[in-house]
N, C-alpha and C positions, 0 to 999 in steps of 0.2 A: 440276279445282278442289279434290278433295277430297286429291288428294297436294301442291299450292300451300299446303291452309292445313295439311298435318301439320305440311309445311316450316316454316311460320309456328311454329306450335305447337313445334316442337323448339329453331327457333332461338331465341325468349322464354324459353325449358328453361334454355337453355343460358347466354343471355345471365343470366338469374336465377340459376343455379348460379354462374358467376363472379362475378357480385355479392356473393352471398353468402358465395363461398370470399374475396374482397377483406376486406370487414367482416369474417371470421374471422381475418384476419392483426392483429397488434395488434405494433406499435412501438413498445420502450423504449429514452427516447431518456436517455443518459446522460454524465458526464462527470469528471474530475477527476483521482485519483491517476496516476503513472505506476509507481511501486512494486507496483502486485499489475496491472497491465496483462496479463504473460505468464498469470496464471490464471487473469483474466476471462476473454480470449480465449480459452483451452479452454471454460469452464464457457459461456460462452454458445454456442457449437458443438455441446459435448453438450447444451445444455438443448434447443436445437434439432430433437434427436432423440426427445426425451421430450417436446413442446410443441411442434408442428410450426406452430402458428397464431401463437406468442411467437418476434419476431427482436429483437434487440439493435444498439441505435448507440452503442457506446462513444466518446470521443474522450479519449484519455488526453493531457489540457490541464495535471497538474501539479493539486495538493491546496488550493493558494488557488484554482484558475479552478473547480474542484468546489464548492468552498463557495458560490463567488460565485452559481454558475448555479444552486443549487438553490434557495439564497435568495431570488434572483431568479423563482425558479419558472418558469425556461427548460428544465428539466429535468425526469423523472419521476425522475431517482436520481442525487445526488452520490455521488463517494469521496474521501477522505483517510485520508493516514496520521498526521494531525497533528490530536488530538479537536479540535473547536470550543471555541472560549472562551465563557463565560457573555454577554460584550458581542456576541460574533457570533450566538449563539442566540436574543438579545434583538431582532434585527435580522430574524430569519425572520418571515413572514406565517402560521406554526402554528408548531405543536412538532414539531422534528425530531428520531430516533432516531436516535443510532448503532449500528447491528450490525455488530459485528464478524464479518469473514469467515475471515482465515488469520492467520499470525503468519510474520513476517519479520526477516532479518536485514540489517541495514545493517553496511557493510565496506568497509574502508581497503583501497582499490585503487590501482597505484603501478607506473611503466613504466620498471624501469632493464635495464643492460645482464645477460642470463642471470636476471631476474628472481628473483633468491634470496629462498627462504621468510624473510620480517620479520615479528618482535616491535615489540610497540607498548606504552610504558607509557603510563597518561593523562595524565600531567603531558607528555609531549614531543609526545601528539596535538595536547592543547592548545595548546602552546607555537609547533607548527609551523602552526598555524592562526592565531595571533596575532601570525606573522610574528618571532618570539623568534630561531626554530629554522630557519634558512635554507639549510642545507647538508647533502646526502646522508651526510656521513662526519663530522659534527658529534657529538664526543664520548660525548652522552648518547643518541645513536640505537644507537652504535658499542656501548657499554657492555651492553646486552640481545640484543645480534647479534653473539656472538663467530665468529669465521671467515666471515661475512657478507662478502661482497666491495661495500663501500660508495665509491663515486666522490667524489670532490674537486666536486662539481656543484648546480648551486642546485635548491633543491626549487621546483619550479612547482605551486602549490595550483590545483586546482579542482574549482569549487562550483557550486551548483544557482543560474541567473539567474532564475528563476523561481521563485513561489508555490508552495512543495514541502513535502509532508508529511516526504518523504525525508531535508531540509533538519532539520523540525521534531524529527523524531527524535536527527538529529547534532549538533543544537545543545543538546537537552533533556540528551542527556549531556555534553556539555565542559560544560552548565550546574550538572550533577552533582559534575563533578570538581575543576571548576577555578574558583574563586571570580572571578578577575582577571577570565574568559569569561563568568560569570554577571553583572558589575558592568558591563563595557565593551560586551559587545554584546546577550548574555542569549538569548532562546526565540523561536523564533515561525518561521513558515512562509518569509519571508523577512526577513534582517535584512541590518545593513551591515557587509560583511566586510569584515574588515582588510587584507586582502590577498586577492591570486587571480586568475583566472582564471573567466569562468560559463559555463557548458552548461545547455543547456535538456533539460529531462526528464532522467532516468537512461539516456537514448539517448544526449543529449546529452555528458555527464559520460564516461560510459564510452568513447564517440569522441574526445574530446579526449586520455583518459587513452592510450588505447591508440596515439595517433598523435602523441604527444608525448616524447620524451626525458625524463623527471624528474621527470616529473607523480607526484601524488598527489592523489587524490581520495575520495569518498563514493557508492558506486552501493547499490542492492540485492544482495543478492547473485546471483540469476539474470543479474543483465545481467552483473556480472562475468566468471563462467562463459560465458555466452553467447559473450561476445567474447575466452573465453583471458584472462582478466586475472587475476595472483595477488590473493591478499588477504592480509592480518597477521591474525596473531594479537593479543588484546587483552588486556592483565593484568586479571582483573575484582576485583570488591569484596573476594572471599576470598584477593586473591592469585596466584591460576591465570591463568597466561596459556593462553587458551581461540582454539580454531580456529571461526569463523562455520560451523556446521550445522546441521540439522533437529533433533537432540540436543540440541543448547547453548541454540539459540532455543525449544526447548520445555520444556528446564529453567530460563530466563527465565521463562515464562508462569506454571509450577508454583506460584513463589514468592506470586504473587497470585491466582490463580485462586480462592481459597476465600473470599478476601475484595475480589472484584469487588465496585466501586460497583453501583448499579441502572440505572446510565445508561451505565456501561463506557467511563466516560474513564477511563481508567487510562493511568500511564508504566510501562513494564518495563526502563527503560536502566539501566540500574549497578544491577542487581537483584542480590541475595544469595544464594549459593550458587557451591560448589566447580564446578560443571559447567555456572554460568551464563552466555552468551555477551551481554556487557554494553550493547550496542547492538540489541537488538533490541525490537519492537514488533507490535500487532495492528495491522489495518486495516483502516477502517470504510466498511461504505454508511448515507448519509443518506438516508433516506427521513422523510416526511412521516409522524404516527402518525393523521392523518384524511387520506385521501388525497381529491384532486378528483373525483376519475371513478373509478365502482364497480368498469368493466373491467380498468382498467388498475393499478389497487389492487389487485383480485384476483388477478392476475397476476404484479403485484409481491411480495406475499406468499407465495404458491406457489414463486416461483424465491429467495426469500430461505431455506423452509424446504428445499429440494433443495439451494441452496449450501452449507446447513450439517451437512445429512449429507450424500447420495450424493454432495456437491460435494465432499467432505474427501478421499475418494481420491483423485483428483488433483495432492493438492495434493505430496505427497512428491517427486514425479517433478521438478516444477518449480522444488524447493528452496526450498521454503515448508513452514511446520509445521503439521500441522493441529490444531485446535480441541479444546484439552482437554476432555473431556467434560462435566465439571461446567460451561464456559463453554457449552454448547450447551444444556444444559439451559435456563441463561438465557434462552439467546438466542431458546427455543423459545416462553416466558414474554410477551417481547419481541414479538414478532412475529405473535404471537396477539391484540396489544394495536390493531394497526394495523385504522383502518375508516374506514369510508364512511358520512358522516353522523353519528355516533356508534356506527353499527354494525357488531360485529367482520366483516369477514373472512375470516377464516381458519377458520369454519364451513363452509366449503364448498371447502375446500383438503384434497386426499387426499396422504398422503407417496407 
């Protein structure tokens, strides 16, 4: 009788212990960008290891399906790489932060034959995106690509079919450079191309590019890499035609970083300076600044302050820039701000 009720006694132990380790596991369930996808995917692996009871469900849906889900509050944490406009933020059930996480470079990627390193000025990005510029050996491509071995072949554009920050960034600059681009079609997460070809996500884009004769496209630049795709170079504001890297995209950031908004919408495309890489951008998690639930708030804030330091190491590897100092400083400002009920936080978040 008396080893029947230990049995009793050990197996309630036990059953209680897995109970409890269950309730210790806590799901952040999230969604949106497909632009910083490759570094989420490390960072919630290592957070993993530093946070053994916090797992992560990404679903990289593309920077309009982020917006929507967080809005919607189907989500514990949007991403985009495209800030919220003041009419979408007016639409949220609280106030949502942007934190910025890394800094990225968007690049004109392009499948000809022996794929020769290309020059890009903005006037013929633009041009060949509004359907102007239809041919690989068409003069004004020809003219900045001397000894380029350029084909008699029509250029096949393709663009994001999907709600994309990636989009938002590519379009914020032809809206920079090209007034016709800023008038006919303008900014926004998705718009209506003039011409093209769509791929979903930056998986999507970079698959077409890569398995297409004469494509041109707009990926990140990891997915570029990723799949062997070259990129141009881009003539930026000063003149410099500049190679997409962690250098050039964080000489982008430099320009503004001293004079970041408090809310950190900010554009970096056609930023100023010799060593600026002209297309490049932050990219943000939305999180809510009164979050629903204390747990899960807590947790949110804890892996937002590990993403923005111990998370920066990673990011080089991946070909992302990491977070100039003085922007972390903010962010740390930022993130301190986020509570439960009114109350912070991030009092009981150890770095």
């Amino acid at each position: 009788m008396r080893v029947r009720l230990a049995a009793i006694v050990v197996g309630v132990a036990l059953l209680t212990f897995g109970a409890t380790a269950a309730l210790a596991q806590s799901l952040m369930n999230g969604a949106g960008a497909t632009f910083p996808y490759p570094i989420y995917s490390k960072w919630f692996d290592e957070y993993a290891k530093v946070e053994p009871g916090i797992r992560f469900n990404y679903q990289s849906i593309g920077s309009g399906g982020g917006i929507r889900q967080i809005t919607e509050r189907t989500v514990d944490f949007g991403a985009t790489d495209g800030p919220m406009t003041d009419e979408q933020l007016k639409k949220a059930p609280g106030e949502l932060l942007h934190i910025p996480t890394v800094l990225g470079a968007v690049v004109a990627t392009y499948n000809l034959p022996g794929n020769p390193k290309l020059k890009f000025t903005p006037d013929v990005l633009a041009d060949i995106f509004l359907g102007k510029i239809t041919k690989w050996n068409d003069d004004r491509i020809r003219a900045v690509n001397a000894g380029a071995s350029l084909p008699n072949q029509p250029i096949l554009v393709v663009h994001r079919s999907d709600g994309s920050g990636t989009t938002y960034i590519w379009v914020d600059y032809l809206c920079k450079i090209s007034p016709e681009w800023d008038k006919l079609v303008g900014r926004g997460t998705s718009v209506k191309w003039p011409v093209g070809l769509g791929g979903k996500g930056n998986e999507g884009v970079a698959g077409q590019v890569k398995n297409t004769p004469g494509a041109l496209g707009y990926v990140e630049l990891a997915y570029a890499t990723t799949n062997k795709l070259p990129v141009a170079e881009i003539r930026n504001q000063a003149g410099k035609f500049v190679e997409p890297t962690i250098d050039s995209t964080t000489a982008a950031a430099a320009s503004v970083a001293k004079t970041m908004p408090a809310d950190f919408r900010v554009s970096l495309t056609n930023a100023p300076g010799d060593k600026a890489y002209p297309i490049a951008s932050f990219t943000w998690l939305l999180v809510y600044r009164d979050q629903a639930d204390a747990g899960k708030g807590r947790a949110l804030a804890k892996f937002l302050w590990w993403a923005s330091h111990e998370g920066q190491r990673y990011a080089a590897d991946l070909l992302y820039a990491p977070l100039p100092a003085e922007v972390v400083k903010q962010i740390e400002r930022k993130v301190k701000e986020i509570t439960f009920q009114g109350k912070p936080l991030l009092a009981s978040v150890d770095r």
